[in-house]
C-alpha positions, -999 to 999 in steps of 0.1 A, spaced: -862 -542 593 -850 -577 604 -846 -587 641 -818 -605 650 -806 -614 686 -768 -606 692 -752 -618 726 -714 -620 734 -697 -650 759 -709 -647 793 -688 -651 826 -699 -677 848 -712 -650 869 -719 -621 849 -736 -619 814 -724 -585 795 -756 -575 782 -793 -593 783 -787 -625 771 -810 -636 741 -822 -602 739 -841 -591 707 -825 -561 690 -835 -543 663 -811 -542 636 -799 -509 613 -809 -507 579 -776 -504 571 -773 -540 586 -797 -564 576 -777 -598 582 -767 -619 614 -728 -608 604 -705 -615 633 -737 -627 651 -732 -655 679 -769 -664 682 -788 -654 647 -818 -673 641 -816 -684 607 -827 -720 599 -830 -712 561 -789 -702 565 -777 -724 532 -745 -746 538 -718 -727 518 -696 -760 518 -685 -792 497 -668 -818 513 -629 -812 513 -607 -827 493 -576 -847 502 -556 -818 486 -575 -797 519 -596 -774 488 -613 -746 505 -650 -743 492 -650 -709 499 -617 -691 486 -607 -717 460 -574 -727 472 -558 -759 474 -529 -773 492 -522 -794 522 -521 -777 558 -488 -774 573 -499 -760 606 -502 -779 637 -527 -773 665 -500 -764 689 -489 -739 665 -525 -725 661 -534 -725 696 -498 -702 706 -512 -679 678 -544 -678 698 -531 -675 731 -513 -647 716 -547 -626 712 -552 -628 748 -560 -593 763 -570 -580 730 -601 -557 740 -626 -540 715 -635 -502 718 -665 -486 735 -687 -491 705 -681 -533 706 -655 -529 677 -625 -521 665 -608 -548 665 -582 -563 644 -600 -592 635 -631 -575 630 -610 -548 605 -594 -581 586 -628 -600 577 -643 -563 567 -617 -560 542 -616 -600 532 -632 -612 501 -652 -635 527 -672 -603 540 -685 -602 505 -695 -638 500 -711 -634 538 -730 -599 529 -741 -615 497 -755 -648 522 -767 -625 550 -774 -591 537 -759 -560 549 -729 -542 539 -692 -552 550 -688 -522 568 -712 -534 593 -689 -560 606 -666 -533 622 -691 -533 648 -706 -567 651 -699 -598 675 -668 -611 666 -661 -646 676 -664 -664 646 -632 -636 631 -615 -643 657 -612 -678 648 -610 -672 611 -582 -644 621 -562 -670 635 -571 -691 611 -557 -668 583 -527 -661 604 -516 -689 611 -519 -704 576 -544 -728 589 -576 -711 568 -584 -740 545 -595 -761 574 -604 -737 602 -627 -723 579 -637 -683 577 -673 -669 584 -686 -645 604 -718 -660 616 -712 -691 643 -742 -713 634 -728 -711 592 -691 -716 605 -705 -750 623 -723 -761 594 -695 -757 575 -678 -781 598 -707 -809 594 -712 -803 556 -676 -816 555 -680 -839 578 -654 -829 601 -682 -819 636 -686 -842 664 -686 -842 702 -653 -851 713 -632 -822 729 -597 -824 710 -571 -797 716 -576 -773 686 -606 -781 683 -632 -755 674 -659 -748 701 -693 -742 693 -714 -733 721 -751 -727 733 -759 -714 765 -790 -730 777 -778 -760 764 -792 -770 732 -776 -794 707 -788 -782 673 -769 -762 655 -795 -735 653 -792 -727 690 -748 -718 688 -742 -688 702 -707 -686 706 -669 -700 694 -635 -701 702 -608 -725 700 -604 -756 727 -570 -761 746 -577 -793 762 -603 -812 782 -598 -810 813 -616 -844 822 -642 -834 853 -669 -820 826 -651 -790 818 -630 -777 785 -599 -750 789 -604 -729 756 -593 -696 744 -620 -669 728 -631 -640 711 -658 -614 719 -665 -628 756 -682 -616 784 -656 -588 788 -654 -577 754 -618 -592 753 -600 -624 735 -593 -644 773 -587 -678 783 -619 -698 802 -629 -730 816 -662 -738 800 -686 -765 815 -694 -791 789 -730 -787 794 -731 -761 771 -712 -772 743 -731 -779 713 -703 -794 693 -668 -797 681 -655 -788 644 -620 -807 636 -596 -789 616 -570 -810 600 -537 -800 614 -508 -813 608 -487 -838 630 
């Protein structure tokens, strides 16, 4: 049965759960699906670069992005208070990727069934939900798993360390730079120039999608979607 370790977006002041905590995952579930801090360094890159047409390596598509990250960030915003259920679930973002064609390509990646995302850490669907929404897919990207949705970024070449509203966060709490060690994503709103980052999320600390102020410190990197305007 593989291990994983599973942790959600801490407050500054209280963690929801043990932090870095090994748990034993259910047969049913053998993949880091929804996971924020999976360790899986053998994780392949599921990406080619993007074209100037904005091709999408996973779905297929073509055609230029039309969305701004004003508009993508209200659509975000918009999330705020969404809360999942008792069992960590339940959620409509968590419901959308189960039923996407990404949960297969993922399940076939990681393992598991698509079922299993119902209940996993969601982060990385929320951003992909808005994503989708918001008609901004093709270059916010879609995956469950935060350290594959950052590689994604750097296989196309779009990941750096420059906080740009719309800008999706990757972040590692103690503090580590590699991608391996991201734990957590959501979407920034702005820097906020004294070493902190205003940013909107999924799956935090309170099991909600909220608005935080994040210190840089634990940001492991940036991936750039290409918006338009």
């Amino acid at each position: 049965m593989a291990k994983h370790r599973f942790t959600r977006a801490p407050r500054f002041d209280v963690v929801r759960g043990a932090l870095g905590v090994t748990v034993a995952v259910a047969a049913a579930f053998s993949g880091p699906a929804g996971a924020h801090a999976v360790t899986s360094p053998a994780t392949p890159v599921v990406a080619a670069k993007l074209s100037s047409s904005q091709t999408h390596p996973e779905n297929g598509k073509a055609g230029a992005v039309k969305v701004t990250a004003a508009q993508v960030l209200a659509l975000a915003k918009a999330q705020v208070g969404t809360s999942e259920d008792a069992s960590g679930g339940g959620t409509k973002f968590q419901r959308w990727y189960m039923d996407s064609p990404r949960a297969l390509e993922t399940v076939k990646r990681d393992g598991g069934s698509p079922q299993a995302y119902l209940n996993a850490a969601w982060c990385s669907m929320f951003v992909s939900w808005v994503g989708e929404e918001s008609g901004a897919r093709a270059t916010v990207g879609w995956d469950a798993y935060t350290v594959a949705h950052a590689r994604w970024f750097a296989a196309n070449k779009r990941f750096g360390v420059i906080a740009k509203p719309g800008a999706v966060v990757f972040f590692s709490w103690g503090g580590g730079k590699d991608l391996s060690d991201i734990q957590h994503v959501g979407f920034v709103v702005k820097d906020n120039h004294n070493g902190t980052i205003s940013t909107i999320e999924g799956n935090t600390g309170n099991g909600r999608v909220e608005e935080r102020v994040r210190p840089k410190a634990q940001v492991v990197g940036y991936g750039y979607p290409e918006y338009a305007g």
